[in-house]
C-alpha positions as CSV (number, residue, x, y, z in Angstrom):
1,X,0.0,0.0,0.0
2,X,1.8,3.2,-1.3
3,X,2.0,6.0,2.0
4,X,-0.3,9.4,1.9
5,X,0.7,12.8,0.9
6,X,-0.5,15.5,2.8
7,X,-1.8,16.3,-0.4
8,X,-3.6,13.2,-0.6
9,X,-5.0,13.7,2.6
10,X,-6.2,17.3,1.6
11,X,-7.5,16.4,-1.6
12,X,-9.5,13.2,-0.8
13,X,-13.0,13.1,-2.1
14,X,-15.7,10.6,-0.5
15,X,-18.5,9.1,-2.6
16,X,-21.9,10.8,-1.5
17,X,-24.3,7.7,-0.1
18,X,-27.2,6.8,-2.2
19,X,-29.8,6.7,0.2
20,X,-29.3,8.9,3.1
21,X,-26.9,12.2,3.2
22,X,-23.2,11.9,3.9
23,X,-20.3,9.9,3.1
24,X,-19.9,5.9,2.7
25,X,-18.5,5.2,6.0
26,X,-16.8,2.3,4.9
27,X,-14.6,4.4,2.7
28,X,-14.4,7.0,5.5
29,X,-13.0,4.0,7.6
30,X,-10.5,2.9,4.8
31,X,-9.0,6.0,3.9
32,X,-9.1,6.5,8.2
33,X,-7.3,3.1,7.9
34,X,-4.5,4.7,5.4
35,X,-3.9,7.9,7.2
36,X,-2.9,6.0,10.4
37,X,-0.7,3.3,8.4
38,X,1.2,6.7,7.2
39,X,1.4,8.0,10.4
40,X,3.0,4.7,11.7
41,X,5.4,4.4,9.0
42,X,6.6,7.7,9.1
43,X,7.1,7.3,13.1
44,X,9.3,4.1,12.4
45,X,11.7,6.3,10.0
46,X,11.9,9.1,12.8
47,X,12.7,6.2,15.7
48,X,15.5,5.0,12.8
49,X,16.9,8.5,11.7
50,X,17.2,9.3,15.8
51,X,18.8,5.8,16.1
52,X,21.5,6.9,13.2
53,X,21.8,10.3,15.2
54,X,22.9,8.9,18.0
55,X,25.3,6.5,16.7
56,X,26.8,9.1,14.8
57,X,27.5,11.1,17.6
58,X,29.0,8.0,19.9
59,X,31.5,7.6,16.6
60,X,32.8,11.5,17.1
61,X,33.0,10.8,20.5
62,X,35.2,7.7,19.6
63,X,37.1,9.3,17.0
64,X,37.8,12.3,19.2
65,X,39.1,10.0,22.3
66,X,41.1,8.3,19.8
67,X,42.8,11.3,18.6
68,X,44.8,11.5,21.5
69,X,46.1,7.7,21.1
70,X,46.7,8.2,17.8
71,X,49.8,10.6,18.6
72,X,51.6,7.8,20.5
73,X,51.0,5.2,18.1
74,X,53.1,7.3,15.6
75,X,56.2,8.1,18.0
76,X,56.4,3.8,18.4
77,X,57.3,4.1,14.6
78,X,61.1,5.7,15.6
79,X,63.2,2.1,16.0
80,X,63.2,1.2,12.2
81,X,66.5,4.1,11.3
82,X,68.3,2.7,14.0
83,X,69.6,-0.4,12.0
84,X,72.0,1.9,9.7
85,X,74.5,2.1,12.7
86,X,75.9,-1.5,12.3
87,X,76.5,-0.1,8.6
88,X,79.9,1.7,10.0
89,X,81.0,-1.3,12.1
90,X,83.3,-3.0,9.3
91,X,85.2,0.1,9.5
92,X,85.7,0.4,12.9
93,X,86.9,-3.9,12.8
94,X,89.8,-3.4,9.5
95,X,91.0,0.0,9.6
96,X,92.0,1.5,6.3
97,X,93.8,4.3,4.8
98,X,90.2,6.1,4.9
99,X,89.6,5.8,8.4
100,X,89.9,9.1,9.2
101,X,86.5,9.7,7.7
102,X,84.5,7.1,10.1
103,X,83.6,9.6,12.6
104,X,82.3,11.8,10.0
105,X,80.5,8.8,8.6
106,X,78.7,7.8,11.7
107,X,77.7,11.0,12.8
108,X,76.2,11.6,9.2
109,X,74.1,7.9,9.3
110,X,73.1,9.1,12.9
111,X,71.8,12.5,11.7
112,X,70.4,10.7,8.6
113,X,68.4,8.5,11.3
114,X,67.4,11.4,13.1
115,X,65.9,12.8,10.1
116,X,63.9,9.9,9.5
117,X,62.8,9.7,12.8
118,X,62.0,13.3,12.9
119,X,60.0,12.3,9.5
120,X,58.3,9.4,10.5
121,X,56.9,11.1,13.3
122,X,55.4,14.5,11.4
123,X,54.1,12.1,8.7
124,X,52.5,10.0,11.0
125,X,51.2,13.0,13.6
126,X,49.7,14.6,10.0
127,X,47.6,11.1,8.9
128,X,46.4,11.2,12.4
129,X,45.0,14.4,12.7
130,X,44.0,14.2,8.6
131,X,41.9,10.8,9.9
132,X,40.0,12.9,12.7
133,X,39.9,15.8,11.0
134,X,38.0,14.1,8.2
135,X,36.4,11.6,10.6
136,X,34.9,14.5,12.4
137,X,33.7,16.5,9.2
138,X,31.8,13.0,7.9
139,X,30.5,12.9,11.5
140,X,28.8,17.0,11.8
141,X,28.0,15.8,7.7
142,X,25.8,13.0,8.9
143,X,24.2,14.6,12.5
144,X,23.3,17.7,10.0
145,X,21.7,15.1,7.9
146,X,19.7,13.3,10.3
147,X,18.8,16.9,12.3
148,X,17.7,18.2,8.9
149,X,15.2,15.0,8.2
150,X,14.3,14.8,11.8
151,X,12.9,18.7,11.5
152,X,11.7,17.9,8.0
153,X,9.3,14.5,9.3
154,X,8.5,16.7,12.5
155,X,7.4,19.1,10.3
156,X,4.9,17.3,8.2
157,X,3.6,14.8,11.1
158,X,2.8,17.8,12.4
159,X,0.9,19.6,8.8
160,X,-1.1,16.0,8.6
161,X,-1.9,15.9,12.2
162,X,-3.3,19.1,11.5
163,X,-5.2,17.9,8.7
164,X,-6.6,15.0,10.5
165,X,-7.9,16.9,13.3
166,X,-9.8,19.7,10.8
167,X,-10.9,16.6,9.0
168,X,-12.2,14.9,12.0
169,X,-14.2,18.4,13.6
170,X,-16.0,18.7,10.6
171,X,-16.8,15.1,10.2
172,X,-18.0,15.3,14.1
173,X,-20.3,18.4,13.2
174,X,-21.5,17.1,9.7
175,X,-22.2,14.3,12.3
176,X,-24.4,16.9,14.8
177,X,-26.0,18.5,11.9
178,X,-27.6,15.1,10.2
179,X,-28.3,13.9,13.4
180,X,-30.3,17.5,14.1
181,X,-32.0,17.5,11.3
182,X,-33.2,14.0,10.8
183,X,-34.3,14.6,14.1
184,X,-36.3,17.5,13.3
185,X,-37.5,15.7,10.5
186,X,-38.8,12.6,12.5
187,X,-41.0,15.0,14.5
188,X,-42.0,17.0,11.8
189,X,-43.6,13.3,10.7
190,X,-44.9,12.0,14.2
191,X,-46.6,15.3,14.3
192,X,-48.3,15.4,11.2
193,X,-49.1,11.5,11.8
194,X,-50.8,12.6,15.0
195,X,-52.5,15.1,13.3
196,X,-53.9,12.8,10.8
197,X,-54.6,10.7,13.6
198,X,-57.1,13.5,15.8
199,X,-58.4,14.6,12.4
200,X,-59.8,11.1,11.9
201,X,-61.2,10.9,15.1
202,X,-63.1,13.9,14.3
């Protein structure tokens, strides 16, 4: 069964009854039927966009506590340089005619190192913040979403509420009004039955 429009709702026309005034109340019940389907639907989606709120917000929170872990993890990355020390140690174990160089050799490997170090550790402090930073945008991206469709279904349940109730108060006086008149009617008829009635017994 497809949903209602509030234009649906606001453009619905009932088929007059044949024999007495006022609408078929089966299809009154039907289309009654309809609207509260809608409404139910339309209350699910809410209870599943709030749901996807707040899981978007619990992964911000997560991806802001993790921010500060991330930092850490890239300072553990500093052992790999460390290796190219051994590189000088042949030097150090058969002295040649070079050796006078091998000081200037290792403290070159060991400034080399702590360049890479020094490297590792900006790269790795940039992805981080890059991830949250990012992580965080998708995350305000997504809660503006699901605040933006929230308001949006808040909005309409509340346009067809409206609708409903209008529809219902003049369904409860067309209701008044028939039962008024075919009142009046029914004593319009016992008293010109009774009125037959004396004039006979005249």
């Amino acid at each position: 069964m497809a949903l209602l429009t509030a234009d649906d709702v606001l453009n619905k026309k009932f088929q007059p009854t044949k024999f007495r005034e006022g609408y078929d109340q089966d299809e009154v019940d039907d289309f009654l039927d309809e609207v509260v389907n809608t409404l139910r639907v339309v209350a699910g989606e809410n209870e599943e966009l709030k749901a996807k709120l707040a899981a978007a917000e619990r992964r911000v929170t997560e991806l802001s506590r993790g921010e500060g872990a991330a930092r850490p993890a890239a300072e553990e990355v500093q052992p790999e340089p460390a290796p190219a020390a051994p590189a000088a140690a042949p030097a150090y174990a058969a002295p040649t005619a070079g050796s006078a160089s091998e000081p200037e050799s290792a403290t070159g490997m060991l400034a080399l190192a702590q360049r890479l170090h020094d490297e590792y550790v900006r790269n790795g402090k940039e992805e981080g913040e890059r991830i949250v930073g990012e992580a965080q945008l998708e995350g305000q991206r997504i809660v503006k979403e699901a605040e933006d469709q929230h308001n949006r279904t808040l909005t309409q349940l509340e346009q067809e509420r409206s609708l409903l109730e209008r529809k219902i108060d003049e369904l409860r006086t067309f209701e008044r009004d028939y039962r008024t008149r075919l009142k009046s009617y029914l004593e319009s008829l016992l008293s010109n039955v009774e009125g037959g009635a004396r004039a006979e017994a005249l």
